[in-house]
C-alpha positions in Angstrom: 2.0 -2.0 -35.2 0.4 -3.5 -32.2 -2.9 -1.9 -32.0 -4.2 1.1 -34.0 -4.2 3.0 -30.8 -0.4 2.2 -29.6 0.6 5.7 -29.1 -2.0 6.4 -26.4 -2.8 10.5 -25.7 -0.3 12.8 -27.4 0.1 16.6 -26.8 1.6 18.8 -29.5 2.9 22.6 -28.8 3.9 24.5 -32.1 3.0 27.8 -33.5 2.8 26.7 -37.1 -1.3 25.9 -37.2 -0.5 23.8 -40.4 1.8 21.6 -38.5 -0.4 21.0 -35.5 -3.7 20.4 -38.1 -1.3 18.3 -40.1 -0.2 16.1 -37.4 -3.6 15.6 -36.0 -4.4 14.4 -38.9 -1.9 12.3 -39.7 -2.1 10.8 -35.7 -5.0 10.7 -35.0 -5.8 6.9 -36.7 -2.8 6.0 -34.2 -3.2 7.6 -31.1 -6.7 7.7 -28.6 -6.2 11.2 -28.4 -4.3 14.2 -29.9 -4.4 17.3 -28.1 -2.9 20.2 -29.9 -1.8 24.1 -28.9 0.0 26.6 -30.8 0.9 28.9 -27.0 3.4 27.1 -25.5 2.8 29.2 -21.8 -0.2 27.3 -21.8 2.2 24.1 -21.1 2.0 24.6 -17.3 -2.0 24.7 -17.7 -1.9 21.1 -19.7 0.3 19.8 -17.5 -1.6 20.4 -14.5 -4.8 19.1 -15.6 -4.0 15.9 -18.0 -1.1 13.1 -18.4 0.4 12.7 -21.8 2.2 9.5 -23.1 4.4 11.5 -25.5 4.8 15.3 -25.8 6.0 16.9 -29.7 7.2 20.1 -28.3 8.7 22.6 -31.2 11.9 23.8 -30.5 11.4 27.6 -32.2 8.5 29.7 -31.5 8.1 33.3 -33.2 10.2 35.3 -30.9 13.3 33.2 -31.5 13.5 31.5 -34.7 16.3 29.6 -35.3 18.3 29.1 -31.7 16.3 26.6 -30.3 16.0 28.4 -26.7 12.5 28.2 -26.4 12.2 24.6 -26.4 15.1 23.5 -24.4 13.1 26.4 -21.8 9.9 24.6 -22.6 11.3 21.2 -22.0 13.1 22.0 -18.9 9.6 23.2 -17.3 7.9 20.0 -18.9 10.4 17.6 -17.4 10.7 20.1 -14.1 6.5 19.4 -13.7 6.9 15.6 -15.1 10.2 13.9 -14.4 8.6 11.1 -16.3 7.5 12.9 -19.5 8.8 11.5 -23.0 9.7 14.5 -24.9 9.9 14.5 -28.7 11.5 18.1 -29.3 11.0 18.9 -33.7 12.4 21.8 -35.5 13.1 22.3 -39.2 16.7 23.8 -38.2 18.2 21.0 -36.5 21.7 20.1 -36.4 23.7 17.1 -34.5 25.1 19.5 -32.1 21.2 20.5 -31.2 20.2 16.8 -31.2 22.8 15.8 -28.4 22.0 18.8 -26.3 18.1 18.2 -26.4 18.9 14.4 -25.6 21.1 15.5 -22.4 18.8 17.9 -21.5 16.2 15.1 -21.2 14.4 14.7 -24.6 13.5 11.4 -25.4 14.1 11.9 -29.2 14.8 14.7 -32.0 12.8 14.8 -35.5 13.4 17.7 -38.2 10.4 19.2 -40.1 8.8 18.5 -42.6 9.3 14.8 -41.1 8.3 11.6 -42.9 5.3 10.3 -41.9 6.4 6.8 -41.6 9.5 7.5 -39.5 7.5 9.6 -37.2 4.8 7.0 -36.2 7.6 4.9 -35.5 9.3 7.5 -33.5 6.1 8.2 -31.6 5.5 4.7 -31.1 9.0 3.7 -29.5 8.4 6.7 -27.6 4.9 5.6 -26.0 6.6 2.1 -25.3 9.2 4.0 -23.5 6.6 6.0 -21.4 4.5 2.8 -20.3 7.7 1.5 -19.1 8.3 4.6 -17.0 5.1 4.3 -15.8 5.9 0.7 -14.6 9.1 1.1 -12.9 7.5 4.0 -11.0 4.6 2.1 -10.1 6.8 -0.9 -8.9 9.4 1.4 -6.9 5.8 2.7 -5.0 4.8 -0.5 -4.4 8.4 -2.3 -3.1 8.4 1.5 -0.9 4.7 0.7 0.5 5.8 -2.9 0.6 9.4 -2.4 2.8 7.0 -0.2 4.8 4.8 -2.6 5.9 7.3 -5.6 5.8 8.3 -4.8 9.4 4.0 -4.9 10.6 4.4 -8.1 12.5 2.1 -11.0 11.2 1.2 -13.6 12.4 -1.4 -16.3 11.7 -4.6 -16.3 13.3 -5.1 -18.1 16.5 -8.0 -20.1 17.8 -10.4 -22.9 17.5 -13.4 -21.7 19.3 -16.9 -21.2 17.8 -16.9 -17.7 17.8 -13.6 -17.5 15.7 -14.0 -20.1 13.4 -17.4 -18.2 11.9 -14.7 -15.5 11.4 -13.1 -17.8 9.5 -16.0 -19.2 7.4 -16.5 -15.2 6.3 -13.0 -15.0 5.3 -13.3 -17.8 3.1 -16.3 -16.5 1.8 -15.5 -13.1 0.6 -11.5 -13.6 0.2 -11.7 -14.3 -3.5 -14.7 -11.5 -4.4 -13.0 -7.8 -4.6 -16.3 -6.9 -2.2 -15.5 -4.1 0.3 -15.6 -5.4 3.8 -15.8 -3.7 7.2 -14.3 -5.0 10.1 -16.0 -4.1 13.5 -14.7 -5.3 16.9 -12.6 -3.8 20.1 -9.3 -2.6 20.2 -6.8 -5.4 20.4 -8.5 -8.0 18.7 -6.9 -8.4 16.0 -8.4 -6.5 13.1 -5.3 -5.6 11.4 -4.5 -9.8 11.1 -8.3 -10.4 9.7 -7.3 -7.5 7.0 -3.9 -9.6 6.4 -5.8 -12.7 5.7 -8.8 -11.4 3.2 -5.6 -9.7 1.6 -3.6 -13.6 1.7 -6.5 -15.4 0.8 -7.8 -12.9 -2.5 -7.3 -12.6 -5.9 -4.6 -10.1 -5.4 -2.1 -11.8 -2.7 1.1 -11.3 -5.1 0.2 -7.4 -4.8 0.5 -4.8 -2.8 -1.2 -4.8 0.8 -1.4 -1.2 2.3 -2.3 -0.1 5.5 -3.8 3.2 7.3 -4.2 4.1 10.6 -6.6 6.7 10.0 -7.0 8.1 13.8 -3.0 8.9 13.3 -4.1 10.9 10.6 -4.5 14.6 10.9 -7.1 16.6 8.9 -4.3 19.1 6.8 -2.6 16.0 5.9 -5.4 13.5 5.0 -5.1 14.1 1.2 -1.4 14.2 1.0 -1.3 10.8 2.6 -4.5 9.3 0.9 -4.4 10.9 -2.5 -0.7 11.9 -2.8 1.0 15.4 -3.8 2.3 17.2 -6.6 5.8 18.8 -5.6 5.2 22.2 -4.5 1.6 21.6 -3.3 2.6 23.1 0.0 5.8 24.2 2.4 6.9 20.5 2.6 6.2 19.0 -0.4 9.6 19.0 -1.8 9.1 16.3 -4.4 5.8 14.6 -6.2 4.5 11.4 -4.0 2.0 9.0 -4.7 -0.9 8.5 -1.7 -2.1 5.5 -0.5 -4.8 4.7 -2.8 -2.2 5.1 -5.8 0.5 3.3 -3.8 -2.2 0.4 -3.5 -3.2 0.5 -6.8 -3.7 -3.6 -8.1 -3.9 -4.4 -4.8 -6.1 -3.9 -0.8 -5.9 -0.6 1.1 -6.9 -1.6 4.8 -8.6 1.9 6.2 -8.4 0.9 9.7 -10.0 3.2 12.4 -12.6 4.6 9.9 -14.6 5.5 12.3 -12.6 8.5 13.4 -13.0 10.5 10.5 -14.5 14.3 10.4 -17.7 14.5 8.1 -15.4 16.4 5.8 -13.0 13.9 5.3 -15.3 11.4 4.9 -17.4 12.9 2.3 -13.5 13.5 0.4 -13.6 9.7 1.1 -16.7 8.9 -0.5 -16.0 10.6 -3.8 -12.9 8.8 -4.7 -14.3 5.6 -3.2 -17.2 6.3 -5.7 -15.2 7.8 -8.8 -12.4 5.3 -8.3 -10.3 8.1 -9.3 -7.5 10.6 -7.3 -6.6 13.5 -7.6 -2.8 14.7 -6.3 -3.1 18.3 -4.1 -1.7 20.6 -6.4 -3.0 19.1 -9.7 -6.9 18.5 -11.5 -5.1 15.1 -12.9 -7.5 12.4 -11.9 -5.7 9.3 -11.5 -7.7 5.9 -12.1 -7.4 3.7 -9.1 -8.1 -0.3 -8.6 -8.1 -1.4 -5.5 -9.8 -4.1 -3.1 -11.3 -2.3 0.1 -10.4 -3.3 3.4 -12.2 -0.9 6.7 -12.2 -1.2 10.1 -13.6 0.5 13.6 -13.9 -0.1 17.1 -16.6 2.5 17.2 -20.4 1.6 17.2 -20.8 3.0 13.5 -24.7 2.4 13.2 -25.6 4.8 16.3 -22.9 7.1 14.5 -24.7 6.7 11.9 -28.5 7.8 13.6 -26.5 10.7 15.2 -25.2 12.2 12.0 -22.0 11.5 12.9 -21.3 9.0 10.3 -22.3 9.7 6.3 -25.2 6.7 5.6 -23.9 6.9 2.2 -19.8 5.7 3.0 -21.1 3.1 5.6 -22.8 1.2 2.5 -20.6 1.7 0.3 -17.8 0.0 2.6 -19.6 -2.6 4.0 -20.7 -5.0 1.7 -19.9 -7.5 3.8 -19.1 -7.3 7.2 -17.1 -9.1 10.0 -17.7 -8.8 13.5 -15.0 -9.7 15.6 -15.3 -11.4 19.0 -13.8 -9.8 22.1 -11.0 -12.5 23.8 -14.0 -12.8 26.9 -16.2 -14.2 24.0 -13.8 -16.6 23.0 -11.9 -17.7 26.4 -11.6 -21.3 25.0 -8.8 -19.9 22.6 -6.7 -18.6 25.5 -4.2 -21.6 25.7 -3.8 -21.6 22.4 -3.0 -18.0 22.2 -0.5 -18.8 25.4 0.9 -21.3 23.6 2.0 -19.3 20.5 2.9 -16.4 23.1 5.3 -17.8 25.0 6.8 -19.8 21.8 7.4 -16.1 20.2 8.6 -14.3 22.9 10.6 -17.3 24.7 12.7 -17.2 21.0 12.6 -13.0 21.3 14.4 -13.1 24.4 16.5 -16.5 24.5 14.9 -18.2 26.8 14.1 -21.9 27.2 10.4 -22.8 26.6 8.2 -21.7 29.4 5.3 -23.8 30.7 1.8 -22.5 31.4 0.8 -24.0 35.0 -2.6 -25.4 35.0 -3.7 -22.1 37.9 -1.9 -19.9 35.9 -3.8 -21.0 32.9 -7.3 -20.7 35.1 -6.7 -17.2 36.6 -5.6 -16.2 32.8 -9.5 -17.9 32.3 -11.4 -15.9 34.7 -9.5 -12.5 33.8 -11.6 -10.5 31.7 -9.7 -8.8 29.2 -11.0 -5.3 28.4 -7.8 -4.9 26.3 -8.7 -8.1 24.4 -5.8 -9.9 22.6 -3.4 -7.4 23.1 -3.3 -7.0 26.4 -3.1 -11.0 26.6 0.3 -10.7 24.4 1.5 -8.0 26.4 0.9 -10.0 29.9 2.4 -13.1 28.7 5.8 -10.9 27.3 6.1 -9.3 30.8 6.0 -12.4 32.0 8.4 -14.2 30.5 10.9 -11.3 30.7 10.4 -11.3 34.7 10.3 -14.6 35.5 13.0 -16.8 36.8 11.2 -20.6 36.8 10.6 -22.4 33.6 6.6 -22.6 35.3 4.6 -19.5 34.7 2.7 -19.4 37.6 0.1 -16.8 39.0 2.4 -15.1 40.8 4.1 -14.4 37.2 0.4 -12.3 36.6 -0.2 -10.3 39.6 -0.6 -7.2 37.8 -3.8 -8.4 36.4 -5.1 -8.8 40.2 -4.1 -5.0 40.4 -6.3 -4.5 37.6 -9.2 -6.4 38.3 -9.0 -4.7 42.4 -7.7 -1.6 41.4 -10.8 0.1 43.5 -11.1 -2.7 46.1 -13.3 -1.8 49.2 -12.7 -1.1 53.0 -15.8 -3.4 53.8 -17.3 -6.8 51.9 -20.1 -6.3 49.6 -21.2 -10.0 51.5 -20.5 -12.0 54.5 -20.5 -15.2 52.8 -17.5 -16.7 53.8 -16.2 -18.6 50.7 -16.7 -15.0 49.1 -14.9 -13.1 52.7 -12.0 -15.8 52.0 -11.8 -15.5 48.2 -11.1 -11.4 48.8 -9.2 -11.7 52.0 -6.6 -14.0 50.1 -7.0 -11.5 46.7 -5.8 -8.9 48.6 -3.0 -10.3 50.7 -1.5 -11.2 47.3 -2.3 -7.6 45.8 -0.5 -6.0 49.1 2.6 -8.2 48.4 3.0 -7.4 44.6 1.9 -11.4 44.4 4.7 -12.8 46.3 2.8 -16.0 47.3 5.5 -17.0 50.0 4.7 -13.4 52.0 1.2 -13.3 51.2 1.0 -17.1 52.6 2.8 -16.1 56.1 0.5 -13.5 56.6 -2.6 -15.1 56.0 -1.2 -17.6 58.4 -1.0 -20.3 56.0 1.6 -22.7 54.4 2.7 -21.8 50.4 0.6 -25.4 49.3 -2.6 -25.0 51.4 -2.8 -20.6 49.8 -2.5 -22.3 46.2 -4.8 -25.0 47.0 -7.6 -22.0 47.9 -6.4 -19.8 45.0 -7.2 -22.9 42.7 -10.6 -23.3 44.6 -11.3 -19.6 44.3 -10.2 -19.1 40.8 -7.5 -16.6 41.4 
């Protein structure tokens, strides 16, 4: 035998008391536990509450003797409860006919009573081998599930070369390799999701699972389903058992993102798994150990949530360890050509176009923009772009729609009378009024197309 403890936690149903003390004795050298009941309606009770690597279920109980139909009942409610269970079905009246029908009604094996002690260890122990191979494949088919799942989130490497990024970077390297919990604070659209991706790349546990959550998609009657998983029956739509999140993510990082939109309730059910490292599946009191690297995120200012009692104290330390801030796109303007550059390589191969240019004005207004959608918004201009342009030049014609943005509330009357600053809004606006045709906007401002770029270049626009 491998170990003295190979057959792991066994659960034996039979009404003969010297049987069940008999084979606790005789198991319990071999096995880390033995659990032992003479009423087999307490089955659905042990089920609910405790996972068994093999089950001995007797096959005759008083009110049916020799027949057998109690324990093909009994094991069609096990196996209904636990697809996975290894069932052992003994009875001292057995017959080849009853051996083939227990094994096609799902038994693992068949033993006859009084067994031989030998035999049965071995029995028991090619059934435990049997069960942690189960345990496996279901496991794996989770994972390649939570794996084909995410295998269609775009990723793509992390762009820049600023200052301000490349402190992002020195954390990453930093932590990558620990299993410490890190939270990632920064707006919406700068990339959180992509720092997640790289701790994940970078750790101990790249050739595992990574997992994502969008918490703020998550609705409060279906947080637990989708976090801790369900036990089929749990509620109207549970038609079949399903592991959560955390058990999906088992071995490897669970990215929360969004944290920061989570009910006190749900964050104090958050805490206590976080804490106990343990789930629980709605429907069951099975705790199920889980091992997994933390990954959170929020565009929310936690720490004032966190003075107005908004935010448990006690789940903000317990997920930030360490902690990334992430810099807005304004903060890190530098990187913009860069970011252009990858851009307009990604979506110029989407689309099937030849390689677009930047032009050096473009580039500048692009510069002077300020971003409130961060990164995002950036990608999105520059794939609008390059679907409505016709020149192989992006020019600032090709952004015009940021010049909507940025005068969106324009007013009747100058806040100044300087005239570089009269000029700079005059021209702004003939461009905003003709949906940044620069040809139109240049005849009406009585100017040639050359001399309106040469002031949009002096101006910044």
């Amino acid at each position: 035998m491998e170990s003295d403890k190979e057959l792991g936690k066994i659960l034996i149903i039979d009404d003969d008391e010297d049987v069940l003390l008999a084979a606790k004795m005789l198991l319990r050298k071999h096995a880390e536990n033995v659990i032992i009941e003479k009423n087999p309606k307490k089955i659905p009770f042990l089920l609910n509450n405790d996972t068994y690597d093999v089950i001995l279920l007797d096959m005759n109980f008083s009110k049916d003797i020799t027949s057998g139909k109690e324990g093909f009942y009994w094991l069609e409610q096990i196996l209904e409860r636990e697809p996975t269970a290894v069932v052992i079905l003994i009875t001292a009246f057995g017959d080849v006919e009853m051996a083939v029908k227990a094994l096609k009604e799902g038994a693992t094996d068949f033993v006859l009573k009084p067994w031989q002690n030998e035999k049965l260890i071995a029995t028991l122990s090619s059934a435990a081998k049997l069960k942690k191979s189960r345990n496996e494949v279901t496991q794996l088919k989770q994972a390649k599930q939570a794996l084909e799942e995410g295998i269609n989130q775009p990723f793509k490497d992390i762009i820049g070369e600023s200052d301000a990024i490349k402190q992002v970077f020195n954390i990453i390297d930093k932590v990558a390799q620990t299993d410490a919990n890190v939270l990632i604070l920064g707006e919406n659209g700068t990339g959180k999701e992509l720092i997640a991706r790289a701790l994940h790349q970078k750790s101990l546990r790249k050739d595992k699972v990574f997992i994502g959550v969008d918490m703020g998609a998550i609705t409060e009657t279906l947080f637990e389903s989708e976090l801790f998983g369900h036990k089929k029956g749990a509620f109207t739509d549970a038609k079949d058992d399903r592991a959560g999140r955390f058990e999906a993510a088992n071995g490897g990082s669970l990215f929360l993102d969004e944290i920061g939109n989570l009910s006190m309730q749900l964050q104090s059910k958050l805490l206590t798994v976080l804490q106990k490292r343990e789930v629980v599946r709605l429907g069951t009191n099975k705790s199920v150990p889980v091992d997994i690297r933390l990954i959170s995120a929020t565009n929310m200012p936690i720490y004032e949530m966190v003075e107005e009692s908004t935010f448990r104290q006690d789940l903000l330390y317990r997920i930030n360890t360490v902690e990334i801030h992430l810099p807005s796109l304004r903060d890190r303007m530098d990187d913009i050509p860069l970011l252009c550059d990858h851009f307009i390589k990604m979506y110029c191969g989407k689309y099937r176009k030849p390689i677009k240019k930047m032009s050096p004005i473009a580039l500048k207004k692009l510069q002077k923009y300020q971003w409130p959608g961060n990164i995002r918004e950036l990608q999105h201009a520059l794939e609008r772009a390059i679907i409505m342009s016709d020149s192989n030049m992006l020019s600032p014609d090709d952004f015009f729609f940021l010049n909507q943005k940025a005068e969106s509330k324009a007013e009747a009357e100058p806040e100044t009378f300087n005239l570089d600053d009269v000029e700079k809004s005059v021209i702004q606006k003939a461009i905003n009024r003709h949906g940044g045709n620069i040809s139109k906007a240049a005849k009406e401002l009585g100017l040639t197309r050359a001399s309106l770029y040469r002031r949009m270049e002096k101006h910044g626009l």
